[in-house]
TILUMLO-649197 format. One record per residue (C-alpha): residue number from 1; x negated, y, z. Coordinates in nm, 4 decimals, decimal comma, m for minus. Last residue first. Layout:
ATOM:i:u:v:w
ATOM:NUM:X:Y:Z
...
//
This chain:
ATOM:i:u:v:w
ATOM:429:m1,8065:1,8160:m1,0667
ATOM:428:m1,6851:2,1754:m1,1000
ATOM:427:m1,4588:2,1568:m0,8117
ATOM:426:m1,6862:1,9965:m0,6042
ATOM:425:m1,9066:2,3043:m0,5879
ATOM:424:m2,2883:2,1656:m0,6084
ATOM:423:m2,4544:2,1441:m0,3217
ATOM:422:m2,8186:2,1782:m0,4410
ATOM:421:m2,9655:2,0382:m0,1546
ATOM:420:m3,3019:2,1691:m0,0917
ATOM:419:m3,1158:2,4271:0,1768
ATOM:418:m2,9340:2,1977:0,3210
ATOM:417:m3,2041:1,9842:0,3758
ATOM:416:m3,4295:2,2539:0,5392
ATOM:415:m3,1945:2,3831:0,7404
ATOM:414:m3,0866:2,0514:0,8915
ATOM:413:m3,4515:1,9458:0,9581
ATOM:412:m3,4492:2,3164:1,1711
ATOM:411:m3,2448:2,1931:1,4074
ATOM:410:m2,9695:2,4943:1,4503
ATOM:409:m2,9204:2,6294:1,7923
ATOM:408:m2,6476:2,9573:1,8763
ATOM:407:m2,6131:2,9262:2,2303
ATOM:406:m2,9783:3,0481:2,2839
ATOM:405:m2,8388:3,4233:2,1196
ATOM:404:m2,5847:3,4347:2,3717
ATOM:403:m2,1964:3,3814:2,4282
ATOM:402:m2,0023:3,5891:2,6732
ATOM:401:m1,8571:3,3561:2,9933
ATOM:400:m1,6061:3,1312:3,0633
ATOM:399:m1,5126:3,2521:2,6530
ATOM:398:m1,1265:3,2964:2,4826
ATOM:397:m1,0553:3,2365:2,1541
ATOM:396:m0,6406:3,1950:2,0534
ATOM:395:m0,7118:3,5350:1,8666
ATOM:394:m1,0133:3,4477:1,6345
ATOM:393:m0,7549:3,1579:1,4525
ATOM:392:m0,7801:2,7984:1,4399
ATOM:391:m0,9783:2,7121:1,7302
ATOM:390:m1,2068:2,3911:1,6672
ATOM:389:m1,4304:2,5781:1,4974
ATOM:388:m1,5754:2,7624:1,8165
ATOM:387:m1,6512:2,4208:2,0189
ATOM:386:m1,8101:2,2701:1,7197
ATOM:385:m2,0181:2,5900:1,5967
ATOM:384:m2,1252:2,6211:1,9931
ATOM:383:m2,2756:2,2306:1,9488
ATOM:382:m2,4358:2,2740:1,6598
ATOM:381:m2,7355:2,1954:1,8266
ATOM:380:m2,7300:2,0661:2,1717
ATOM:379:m2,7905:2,2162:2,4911
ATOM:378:m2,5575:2,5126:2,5180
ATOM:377:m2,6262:2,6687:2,8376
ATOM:376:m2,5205:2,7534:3,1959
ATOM:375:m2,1910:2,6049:3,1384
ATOM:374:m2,0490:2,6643:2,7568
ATOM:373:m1,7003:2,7114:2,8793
ATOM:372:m1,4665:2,7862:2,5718
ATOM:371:m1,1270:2,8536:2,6472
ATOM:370:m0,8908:2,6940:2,4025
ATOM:369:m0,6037:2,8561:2,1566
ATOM:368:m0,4310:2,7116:1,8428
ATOM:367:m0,6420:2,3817:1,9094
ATOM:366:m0,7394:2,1960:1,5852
ATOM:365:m0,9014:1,8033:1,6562
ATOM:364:m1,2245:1,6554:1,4218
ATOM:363:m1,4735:1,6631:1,7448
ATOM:362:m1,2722:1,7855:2,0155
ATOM:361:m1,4867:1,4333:2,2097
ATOM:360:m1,8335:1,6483:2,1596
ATOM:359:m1,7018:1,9357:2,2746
ATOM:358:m1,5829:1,7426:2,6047
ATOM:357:m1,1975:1,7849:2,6857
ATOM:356:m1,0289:2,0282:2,9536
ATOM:355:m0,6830:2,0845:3,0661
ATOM:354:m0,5962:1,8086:2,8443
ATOM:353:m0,5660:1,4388:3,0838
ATOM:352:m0,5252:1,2298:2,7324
ATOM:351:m0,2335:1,0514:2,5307
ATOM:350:m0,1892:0,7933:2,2495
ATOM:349:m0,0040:0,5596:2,5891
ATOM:348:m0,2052:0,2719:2,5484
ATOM:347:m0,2447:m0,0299:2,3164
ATOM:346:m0,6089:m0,1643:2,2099
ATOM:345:m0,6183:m0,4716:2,0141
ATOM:344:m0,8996:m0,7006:1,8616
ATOM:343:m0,9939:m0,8983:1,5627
ATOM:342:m0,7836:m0,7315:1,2773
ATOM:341:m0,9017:m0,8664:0,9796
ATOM:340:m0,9931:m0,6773:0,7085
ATOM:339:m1,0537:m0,8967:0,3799
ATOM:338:m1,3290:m0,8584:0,1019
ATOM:337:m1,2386:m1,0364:m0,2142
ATOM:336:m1,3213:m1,3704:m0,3821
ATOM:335:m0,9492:m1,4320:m0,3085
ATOM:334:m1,0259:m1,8287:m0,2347
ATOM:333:m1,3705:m1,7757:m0,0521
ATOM:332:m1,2449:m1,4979:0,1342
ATOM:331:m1,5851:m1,2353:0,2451
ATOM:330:m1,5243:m1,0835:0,5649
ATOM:329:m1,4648:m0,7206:0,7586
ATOM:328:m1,4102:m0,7008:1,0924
ATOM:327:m1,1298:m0,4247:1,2523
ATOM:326:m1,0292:m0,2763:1,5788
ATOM:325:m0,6341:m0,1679:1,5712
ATOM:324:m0,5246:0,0951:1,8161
ATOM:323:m0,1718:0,0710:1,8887
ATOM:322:0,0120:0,3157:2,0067
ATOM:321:0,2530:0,3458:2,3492
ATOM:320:0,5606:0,5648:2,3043
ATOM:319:0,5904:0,8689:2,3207
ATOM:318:0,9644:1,0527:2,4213
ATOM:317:0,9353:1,4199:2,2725
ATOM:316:1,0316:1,7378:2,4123
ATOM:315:1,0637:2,0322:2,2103
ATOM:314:0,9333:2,3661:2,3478
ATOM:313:0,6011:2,3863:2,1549
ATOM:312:0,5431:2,0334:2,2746
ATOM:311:0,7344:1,8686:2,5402
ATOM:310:0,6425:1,4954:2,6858
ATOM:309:0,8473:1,2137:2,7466
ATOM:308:0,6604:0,9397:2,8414
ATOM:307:0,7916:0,5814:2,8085
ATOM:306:0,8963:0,3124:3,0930
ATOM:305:0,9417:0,5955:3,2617
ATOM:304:0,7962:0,9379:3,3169
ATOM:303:0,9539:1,2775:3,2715
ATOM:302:0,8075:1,5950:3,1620
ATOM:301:0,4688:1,5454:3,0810
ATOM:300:0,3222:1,9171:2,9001
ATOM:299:0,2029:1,9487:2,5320
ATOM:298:m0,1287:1,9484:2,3603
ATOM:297:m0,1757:1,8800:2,0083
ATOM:296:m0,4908:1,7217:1,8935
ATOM:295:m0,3963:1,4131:1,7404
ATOM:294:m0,0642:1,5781:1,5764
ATOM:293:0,3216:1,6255:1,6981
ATOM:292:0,6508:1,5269:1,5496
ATOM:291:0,4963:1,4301:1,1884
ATOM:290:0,7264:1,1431:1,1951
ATOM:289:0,3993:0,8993:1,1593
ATOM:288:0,2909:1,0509:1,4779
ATOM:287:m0,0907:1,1618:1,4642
ATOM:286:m0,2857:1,0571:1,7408
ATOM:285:m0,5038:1,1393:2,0488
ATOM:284:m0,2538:1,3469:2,1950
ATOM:283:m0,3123:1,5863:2,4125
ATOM:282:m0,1691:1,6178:2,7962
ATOM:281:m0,0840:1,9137:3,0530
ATOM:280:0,0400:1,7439:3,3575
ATOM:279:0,3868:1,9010:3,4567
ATOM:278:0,5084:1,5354:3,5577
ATOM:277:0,2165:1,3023:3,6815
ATOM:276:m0,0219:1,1084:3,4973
ATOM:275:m0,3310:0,8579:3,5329
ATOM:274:m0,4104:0,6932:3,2547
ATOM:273:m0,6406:0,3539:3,3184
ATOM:272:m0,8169:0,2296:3,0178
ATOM:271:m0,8264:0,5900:2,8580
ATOM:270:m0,8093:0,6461:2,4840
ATOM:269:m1,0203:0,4939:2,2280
ATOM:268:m1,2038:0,2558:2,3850
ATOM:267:m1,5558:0,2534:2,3433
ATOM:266:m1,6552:0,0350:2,7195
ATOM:265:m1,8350:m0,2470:2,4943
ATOM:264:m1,6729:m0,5173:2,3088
ATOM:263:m1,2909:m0,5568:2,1761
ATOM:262:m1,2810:m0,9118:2,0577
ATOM:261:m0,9288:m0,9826:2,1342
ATOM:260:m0,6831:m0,8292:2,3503
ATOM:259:m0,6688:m0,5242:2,5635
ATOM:258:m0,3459:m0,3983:2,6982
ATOM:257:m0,3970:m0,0447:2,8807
ATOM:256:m0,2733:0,0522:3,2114
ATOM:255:m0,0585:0,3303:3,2908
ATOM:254:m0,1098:0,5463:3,5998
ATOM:253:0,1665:0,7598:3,7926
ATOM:252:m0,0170:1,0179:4,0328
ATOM:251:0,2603:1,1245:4,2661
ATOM:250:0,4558:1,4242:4,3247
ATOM:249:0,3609:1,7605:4,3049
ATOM:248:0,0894:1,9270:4,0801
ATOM:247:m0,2467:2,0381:4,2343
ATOM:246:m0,4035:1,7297:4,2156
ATOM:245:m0,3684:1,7057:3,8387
ATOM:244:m0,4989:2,0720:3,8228
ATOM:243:m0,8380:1,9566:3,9857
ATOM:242:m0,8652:1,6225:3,8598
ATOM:241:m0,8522:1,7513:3,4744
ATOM:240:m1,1454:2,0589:3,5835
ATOM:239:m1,4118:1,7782:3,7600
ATOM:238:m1,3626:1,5350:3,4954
ATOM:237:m1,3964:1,8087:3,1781
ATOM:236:m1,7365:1,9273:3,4280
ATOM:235:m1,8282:1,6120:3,5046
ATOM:234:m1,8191:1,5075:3,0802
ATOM:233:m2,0353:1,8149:2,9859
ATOM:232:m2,0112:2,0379:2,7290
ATOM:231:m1,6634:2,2086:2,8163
ATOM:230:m1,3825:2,2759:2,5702
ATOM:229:m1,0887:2,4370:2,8424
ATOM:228:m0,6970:2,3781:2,6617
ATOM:227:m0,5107:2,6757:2,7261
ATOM:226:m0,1413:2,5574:2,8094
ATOM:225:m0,0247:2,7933:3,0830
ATOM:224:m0,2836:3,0006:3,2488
ATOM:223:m0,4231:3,2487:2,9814
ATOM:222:m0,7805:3,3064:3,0000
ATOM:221:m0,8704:3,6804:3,1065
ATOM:220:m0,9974:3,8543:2,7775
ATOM:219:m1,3616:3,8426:2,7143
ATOM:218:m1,3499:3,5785:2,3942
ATOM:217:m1,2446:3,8645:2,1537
ATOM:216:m1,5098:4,1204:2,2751
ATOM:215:m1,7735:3,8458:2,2810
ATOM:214:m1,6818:3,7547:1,9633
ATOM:213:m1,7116:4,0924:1,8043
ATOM:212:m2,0103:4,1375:2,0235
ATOM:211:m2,1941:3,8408:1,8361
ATOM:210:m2,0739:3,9576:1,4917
ATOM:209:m2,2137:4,2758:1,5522
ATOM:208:m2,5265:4,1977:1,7074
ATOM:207:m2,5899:3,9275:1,3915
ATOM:206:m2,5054:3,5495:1,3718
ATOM:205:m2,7297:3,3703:1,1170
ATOM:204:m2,7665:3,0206:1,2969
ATOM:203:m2,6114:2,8754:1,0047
ATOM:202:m2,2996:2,7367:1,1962
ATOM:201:m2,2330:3,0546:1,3962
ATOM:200:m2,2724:3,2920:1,0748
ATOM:199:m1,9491:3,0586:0,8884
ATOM:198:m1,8149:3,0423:1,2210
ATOM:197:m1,8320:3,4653:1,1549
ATOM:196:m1,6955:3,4529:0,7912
ATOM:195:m1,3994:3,2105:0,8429
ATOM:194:m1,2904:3,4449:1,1519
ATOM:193:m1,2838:3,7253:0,9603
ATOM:192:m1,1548:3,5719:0,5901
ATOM:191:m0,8480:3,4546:0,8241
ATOM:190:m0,7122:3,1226:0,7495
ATOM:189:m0,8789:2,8972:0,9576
ATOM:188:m0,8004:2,5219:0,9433
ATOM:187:m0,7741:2,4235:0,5951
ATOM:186:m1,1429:2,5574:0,4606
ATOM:185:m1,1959:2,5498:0,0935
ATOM:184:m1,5528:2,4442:0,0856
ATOM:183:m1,6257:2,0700:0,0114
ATOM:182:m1,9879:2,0622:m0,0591
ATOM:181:m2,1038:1,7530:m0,2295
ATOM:180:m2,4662:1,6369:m0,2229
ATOM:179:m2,5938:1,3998:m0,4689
ATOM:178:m2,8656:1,1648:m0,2919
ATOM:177:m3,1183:1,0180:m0,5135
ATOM:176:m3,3098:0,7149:m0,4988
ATOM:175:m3,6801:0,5712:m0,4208
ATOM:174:m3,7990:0,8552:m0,1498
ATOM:173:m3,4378:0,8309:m0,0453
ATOM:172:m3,5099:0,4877:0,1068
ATOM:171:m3,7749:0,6107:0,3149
ATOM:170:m3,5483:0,7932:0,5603
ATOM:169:m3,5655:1,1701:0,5902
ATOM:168:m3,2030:1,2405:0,4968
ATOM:167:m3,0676:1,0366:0,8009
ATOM:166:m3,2005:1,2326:1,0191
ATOM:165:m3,4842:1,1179:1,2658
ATOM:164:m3,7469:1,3266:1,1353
ATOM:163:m4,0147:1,3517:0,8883
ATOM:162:m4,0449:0,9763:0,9883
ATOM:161:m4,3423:0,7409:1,1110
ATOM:160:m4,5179:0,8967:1,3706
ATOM:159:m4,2951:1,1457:1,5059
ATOM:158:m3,9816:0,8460:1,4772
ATOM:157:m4,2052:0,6109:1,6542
ATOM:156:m4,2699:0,8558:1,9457
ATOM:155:m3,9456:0,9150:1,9734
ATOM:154:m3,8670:0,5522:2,0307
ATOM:153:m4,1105:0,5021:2,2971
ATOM:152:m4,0387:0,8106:2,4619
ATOM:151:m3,6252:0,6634:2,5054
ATOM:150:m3,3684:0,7086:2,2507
ATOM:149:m3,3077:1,0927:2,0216
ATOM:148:m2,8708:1,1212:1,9657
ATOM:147:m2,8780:1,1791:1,6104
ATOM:146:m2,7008:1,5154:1,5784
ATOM:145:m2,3594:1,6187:1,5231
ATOM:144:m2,1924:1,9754:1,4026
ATOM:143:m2,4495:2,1032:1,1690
ATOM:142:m2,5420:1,7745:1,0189
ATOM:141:m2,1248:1,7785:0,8559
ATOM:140:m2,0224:1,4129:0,7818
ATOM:139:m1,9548:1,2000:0,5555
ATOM:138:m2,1963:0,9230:0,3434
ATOM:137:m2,0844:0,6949:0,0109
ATOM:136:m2,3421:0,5060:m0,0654
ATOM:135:m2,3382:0,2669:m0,3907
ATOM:134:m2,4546:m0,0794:m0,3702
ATOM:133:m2,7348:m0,1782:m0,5695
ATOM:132:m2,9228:m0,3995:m0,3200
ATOM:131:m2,9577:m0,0714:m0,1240
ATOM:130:m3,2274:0,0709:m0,3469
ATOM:129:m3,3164:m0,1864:m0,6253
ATOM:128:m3,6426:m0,3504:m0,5898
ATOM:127:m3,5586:m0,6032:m0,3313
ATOM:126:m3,2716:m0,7384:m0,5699
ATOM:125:m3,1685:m1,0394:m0,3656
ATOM:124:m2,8139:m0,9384:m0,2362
ATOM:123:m2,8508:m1,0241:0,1093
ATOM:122:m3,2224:m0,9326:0,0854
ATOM:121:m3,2039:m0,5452:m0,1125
ATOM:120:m2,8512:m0,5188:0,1208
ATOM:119:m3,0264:m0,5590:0,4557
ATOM:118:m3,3600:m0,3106:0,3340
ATOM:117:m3,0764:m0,0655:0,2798
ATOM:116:m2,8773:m0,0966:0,6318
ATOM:115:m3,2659:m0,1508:0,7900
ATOM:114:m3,3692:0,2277:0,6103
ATOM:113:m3,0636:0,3793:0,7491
ATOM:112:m3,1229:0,2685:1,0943
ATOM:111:m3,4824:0,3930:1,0975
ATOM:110:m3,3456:0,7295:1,0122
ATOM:109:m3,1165:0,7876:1,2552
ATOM:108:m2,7015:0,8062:1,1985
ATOM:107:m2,5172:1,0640:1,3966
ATOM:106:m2,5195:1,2831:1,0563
ATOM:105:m2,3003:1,0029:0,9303
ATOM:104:m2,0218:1,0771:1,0757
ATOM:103:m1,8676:0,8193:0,8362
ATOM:102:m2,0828:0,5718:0,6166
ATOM:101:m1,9112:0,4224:0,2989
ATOM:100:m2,0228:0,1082:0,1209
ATOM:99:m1,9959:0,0705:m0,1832
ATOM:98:m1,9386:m0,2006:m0,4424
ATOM:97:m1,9599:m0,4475:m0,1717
ATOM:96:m1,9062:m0,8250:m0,2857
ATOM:95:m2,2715:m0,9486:m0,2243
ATOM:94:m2,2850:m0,8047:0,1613
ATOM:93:m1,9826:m1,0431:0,2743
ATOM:92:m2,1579:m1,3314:0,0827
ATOM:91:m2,5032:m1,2415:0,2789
ATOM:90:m2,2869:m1,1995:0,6248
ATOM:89:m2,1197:m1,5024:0,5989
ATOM:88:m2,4413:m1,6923:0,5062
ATOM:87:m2,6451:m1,5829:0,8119
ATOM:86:m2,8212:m1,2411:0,8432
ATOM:85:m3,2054:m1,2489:1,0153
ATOM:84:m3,3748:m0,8876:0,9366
ATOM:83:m3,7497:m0,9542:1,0022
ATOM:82:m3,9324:m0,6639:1,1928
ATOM:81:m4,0095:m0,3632:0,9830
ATOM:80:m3,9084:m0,0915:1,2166
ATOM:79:m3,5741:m0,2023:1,3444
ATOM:78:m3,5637:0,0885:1,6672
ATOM:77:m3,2897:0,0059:1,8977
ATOM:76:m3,0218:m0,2156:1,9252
ATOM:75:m2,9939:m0,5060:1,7052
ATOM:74:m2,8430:m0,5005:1,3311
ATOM:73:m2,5638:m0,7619:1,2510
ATOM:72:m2,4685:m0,5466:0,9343
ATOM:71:m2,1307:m0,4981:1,0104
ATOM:70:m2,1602:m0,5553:1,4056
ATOM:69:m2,4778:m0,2401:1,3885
ATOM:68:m2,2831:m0,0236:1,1530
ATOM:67:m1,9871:0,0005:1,3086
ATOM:66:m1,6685:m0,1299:1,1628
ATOM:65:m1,3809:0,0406:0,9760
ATOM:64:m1,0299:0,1841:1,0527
ATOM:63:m1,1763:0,5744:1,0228
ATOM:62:m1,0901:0,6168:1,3799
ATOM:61:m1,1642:0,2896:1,5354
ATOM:60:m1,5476:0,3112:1,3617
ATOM:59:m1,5940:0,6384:1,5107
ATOM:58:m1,4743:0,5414:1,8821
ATOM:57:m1,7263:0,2442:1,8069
ATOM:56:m2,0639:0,4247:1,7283
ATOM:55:m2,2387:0,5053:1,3980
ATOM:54:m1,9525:0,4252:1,1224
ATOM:53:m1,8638:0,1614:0,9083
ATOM:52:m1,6908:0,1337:0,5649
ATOM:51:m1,6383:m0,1235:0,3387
ATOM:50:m1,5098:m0,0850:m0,0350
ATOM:49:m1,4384:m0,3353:m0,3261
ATOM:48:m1,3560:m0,0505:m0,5489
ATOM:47:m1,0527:0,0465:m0,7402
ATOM:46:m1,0246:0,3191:m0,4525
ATOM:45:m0,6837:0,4831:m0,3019
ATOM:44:m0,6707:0,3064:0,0953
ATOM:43:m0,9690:0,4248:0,1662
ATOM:42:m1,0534:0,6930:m0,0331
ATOM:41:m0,7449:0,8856:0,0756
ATOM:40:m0,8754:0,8469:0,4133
ATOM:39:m1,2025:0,9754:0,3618
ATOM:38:m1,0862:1,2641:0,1538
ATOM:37:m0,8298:1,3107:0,4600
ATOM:36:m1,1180:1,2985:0,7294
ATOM:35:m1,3569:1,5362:0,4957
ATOM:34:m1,0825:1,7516:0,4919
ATOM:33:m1,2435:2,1090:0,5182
ATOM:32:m1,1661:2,1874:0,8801
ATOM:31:m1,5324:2,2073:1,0039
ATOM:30:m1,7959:2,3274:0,7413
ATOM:29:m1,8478:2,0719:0,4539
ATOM:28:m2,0360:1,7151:0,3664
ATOM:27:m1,9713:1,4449:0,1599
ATOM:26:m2,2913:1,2414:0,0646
ATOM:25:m2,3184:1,0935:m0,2845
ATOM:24:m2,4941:0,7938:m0,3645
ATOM:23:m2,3991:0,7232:m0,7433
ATOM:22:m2,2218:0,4240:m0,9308
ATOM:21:m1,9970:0,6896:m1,0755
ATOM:20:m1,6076:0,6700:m1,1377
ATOM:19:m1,4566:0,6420:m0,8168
ATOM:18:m1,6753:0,8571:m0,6706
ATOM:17:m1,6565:1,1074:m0,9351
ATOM:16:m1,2575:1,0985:m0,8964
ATOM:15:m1,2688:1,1589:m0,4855
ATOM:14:m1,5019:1,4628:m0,5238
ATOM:13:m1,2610:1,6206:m0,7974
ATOM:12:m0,9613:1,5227:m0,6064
ATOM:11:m1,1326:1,7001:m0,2990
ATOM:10:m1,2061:2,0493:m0,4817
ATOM:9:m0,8492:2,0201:m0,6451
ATOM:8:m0,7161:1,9859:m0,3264
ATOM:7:m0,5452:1,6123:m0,2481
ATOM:6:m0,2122:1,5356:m0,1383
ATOM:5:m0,2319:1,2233:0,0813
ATOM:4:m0,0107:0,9220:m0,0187
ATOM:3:m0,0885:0,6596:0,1678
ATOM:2:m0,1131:0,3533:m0,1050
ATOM:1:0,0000:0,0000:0,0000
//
């Protein structure tokens, strides 16, 4: 069955050359410029045999695909050159891939890019063909998320051995080409302001007078009813949720999730044990099929039963518990094709604590207003640009504190990349 997602020009245009070239292309774009809905059109649109993965689990759940290191059976850690062992399933599997596609892929290291290509030269026995042939499709935005750097050990290997840890600097790319698509109509913002100064945030190019424009805008007290607060740290998000939830009345209701199958690891997609009370503010961490509410939107609890009946923008909507489907890929013998199977189950209320969320776990949501605590300091690059772009207009901004220059950190790898890569306008492709 075909989803039906209407398509820009600029991302019809992207969608069509992938469909009809065997090259690696990387789909990238500020925030808000449907990479997600390119990706999911792809997905369910293509004439290709295609499998995708991601980096880490909650990434792999959200684009229905695998991660990289169960698809590829990849350990841990730094691969280097050390013997790749794959079993018979896994070779077949590899052998019907057209292409493979790689979400959030800015997350993925180096090292681990060079082991998925030297895994499809053996499974597929053409060592001298970069990644066994297959066609790479990569999204993701290396302004908003970095690879995450392991212990000494590790980045010492990287300094000796790679450029740098991004994705763009492994080997592979010194034997094959990587055509860069820019998707730049932006969905989320619509004022030429706004677009113009996140624009300045994510380059690291933010002057005195965009900087006190923001400043100026963020300054004004935070509203108290329904602000969402986009902290950098986990204990702070923890610390704010527990606070207001123990200030309501009544008693903490909790809902436990149903787990089956195969579901490794602690990367669940929405909270094992969900602790609610009426009057807690909530988001959801999915879109409705009847286009009631969408992952992101934040609304208030106001009843609790065997459902939870929650208003949003004055409408109040009984939710009922999702479904979160974790996927393997194989290879049928009788079809000859790739099949999906479903090999675990996640089901739990589609709903999170929302007075305050990570940066890092906004990632991909649109708030219409959220208060913006960057702590003592911004730590990670790109990370104000996330936390900024998530608000869809400059008057729903509002800052703990006024940003500085040190907030504003682009890696310098990403510069240089971007700046080599002739991103040509999808629209023209």
């Amino acid at each position: 069955m075909a989803k039906e997602l209407r398509l820009s020009p600029e991302q019809s245009a992207v969608f069509d050359h992938i469909e009809t070239t065997r090259q690696n292309i990387f789909v990238t774009g500020r925030a808000g410029t449907g990479k997600s809905t390119l990706l999911n059109h792809l997905s369910w649109n293509t004439s290709k045999q295609v499998v995708i993965c991601a980096p880490t689990g909650v990434a792999a759940l959200n684009v229905g695909g695998q991660t990289i290191h169960s698809l590829f059976l990849l350990p841990i850690g730094v691969i280097a050159d050390h013997d790749i062992d794959q079993n018979a399933p896994l070779r077949k599997l590899l052998n019907t891939i057209d292409t493979l596609v790689i979400d959030e892929v800015s997350m993925v290291n180096a090292d681990l890019l060079d082991a998925v290509d030297r895994s499809l030269r053996q499974a597929r026995q053409r060592p001298l063909e970069a990644f066994g042939g297959v066609q790479l499709v990569l999204f993701g935005d290396p302004y908003q998320l970095a690879p995450v750097p392991g212990d000494a050990d590790e980045r010492a290997y990287f300094a000796d051995q790679y450029r740098s840890m991004w994705f763009f600097d492994a080997k592979v790319w010194q034997e094959t080409d990587l055509r860069i698509f820019e998707l730049s109509t932006i969905h989320r913002q619509h004022e030429q302001e706004f677009k113009y100064m996140l624009n300045a945030v994510r380059h690291g190019q933010v002057t005195a007078e965009i900087a006190a424009r923001l400043n100026e805008t963020g300054a004004r007290p935070a509203p108290t009813d329904g602000a969402i607060t986009l902290a950098t740290t986990n204990s702070t998000v923890n610390r704010i949720n527990a606070t207001e939830l123990a200030k309501l009345p009544g008693r903490v209701l909790t809902a436990r999730a149903e787990i089956s199958g195969e579901f490794g690891g602690r990367a669940y997609p929405a909270d094992e044990a969900l602790e609610l009370k009426v009057g807690a503010q909530v988001m959801f961490l999915r879109n409705d099929s009847d286009q009631r509410w969408v992952n992101g939107s934040v609304g208030t609890v106001t009843k609790i039963a065997s459902t939870v009946f929650v208003e949003v923008d004055g409408e109040e909507h009984e939710v009922q518990p999702a479904v979160w489907e974790k996927y393997k890929y194989s290879y049928s013998t009788v079809t000859r094709q790739l099949k999906r199977d479903i090999v675990a189950e996640f089901t739990q209320f589609p709903l999170r604590l929302a007075w305050a969320v990570t940066i890092h776990k906004s990632q991909g949501k649109t708030y219409d207003r959220a208060i913006v605590d960057l702590g003592q300091r911004s730590f990670a690059p790109g990370q104000t640009y996330v936390a900024l772009s998530r608000i869809s207009a400059l008057s729903g901004l509002y800052l703990s504190r006024p940003l500085r220059p040190s907030d504003i950190i682009v890696d310098e790898n990403v510069k240089r990349f971007m700046s080599q890569a002739t991103a040509v306008p999808a629209i023209e492709a």
